[in-house]
C-alpha positions in Angstrom: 34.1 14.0 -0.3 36.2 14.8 2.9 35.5 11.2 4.5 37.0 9.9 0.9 40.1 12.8 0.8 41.2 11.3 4.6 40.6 7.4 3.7 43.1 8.3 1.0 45.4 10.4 3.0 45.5 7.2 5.5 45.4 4.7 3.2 49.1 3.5 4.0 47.9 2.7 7.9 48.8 -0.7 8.5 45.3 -3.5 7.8 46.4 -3.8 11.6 44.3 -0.2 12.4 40.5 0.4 12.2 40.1 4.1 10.2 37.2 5.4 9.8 37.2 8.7 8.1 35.3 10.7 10.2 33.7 14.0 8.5 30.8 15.2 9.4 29.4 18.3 7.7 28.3 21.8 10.0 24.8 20.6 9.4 25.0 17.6 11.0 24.8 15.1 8.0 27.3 11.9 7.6 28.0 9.1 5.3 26.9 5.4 6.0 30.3 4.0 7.2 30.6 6.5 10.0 26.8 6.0 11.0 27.5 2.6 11.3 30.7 3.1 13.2 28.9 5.2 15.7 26.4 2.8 16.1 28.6 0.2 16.7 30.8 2.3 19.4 27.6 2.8 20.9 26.4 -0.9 21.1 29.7 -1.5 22.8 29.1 1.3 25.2 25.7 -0.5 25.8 27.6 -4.0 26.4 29.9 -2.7 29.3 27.2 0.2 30.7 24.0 -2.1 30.1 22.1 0.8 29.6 20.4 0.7 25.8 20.1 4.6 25.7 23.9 4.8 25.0 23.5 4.7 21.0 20.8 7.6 21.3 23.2 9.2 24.0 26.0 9.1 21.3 24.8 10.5 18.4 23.4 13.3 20.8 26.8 13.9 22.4 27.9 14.4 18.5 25.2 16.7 18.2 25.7 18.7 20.9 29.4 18.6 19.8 28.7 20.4 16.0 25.9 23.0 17.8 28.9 23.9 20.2 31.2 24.0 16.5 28.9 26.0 14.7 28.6 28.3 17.5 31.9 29.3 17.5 32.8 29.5 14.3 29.5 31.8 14.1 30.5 34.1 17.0 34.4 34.1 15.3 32.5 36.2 12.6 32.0 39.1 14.5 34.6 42.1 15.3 34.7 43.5 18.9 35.6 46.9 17.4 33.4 48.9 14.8 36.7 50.0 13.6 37.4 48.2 9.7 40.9 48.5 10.1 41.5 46.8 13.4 
């Protein structure tokens, strides 16, 4: 629902731009059309650095990116004071 709330919120872009609507949920899972944009930013990756890794490198860099996320946003949770009205 968030990849098709930003498509809409962008939909005035010129044709000229390439949007895709990137959302990806804090359990990792996204839709088809930014799986396939990721593959296809890694394929290029692979074109200019000739190593074939670079897809699998990608989608673990995003990976990486959410655990780091969810992590803060998990550690946000907690107070540093015992105190409930601080």
């Amino acid at each position: 629902m968030a990849a098709t709330r930003k498509c809409q919120k962008y939909s005035e872009l010129s044709t000229a731009y390439l949007f895709p609507a990137i959302a990806v949920e804090t359990l990792g899972p996204m839709n088809d059309s930014e799986y396939e944009f990721f593959e296809i930013l890694g394929r290029k990756i692979t074109d200019m650095s000739g190593d074939r890794r670079e897809v699998s490198f990608l989608f673990q860099r995003l990976s990486v990116i959410i655990q780091r996320f969810n992590a803060a946003l998990f550690r946000d949770t907690f107070t540093l004071y015992d105190d409930p009205d601080l």
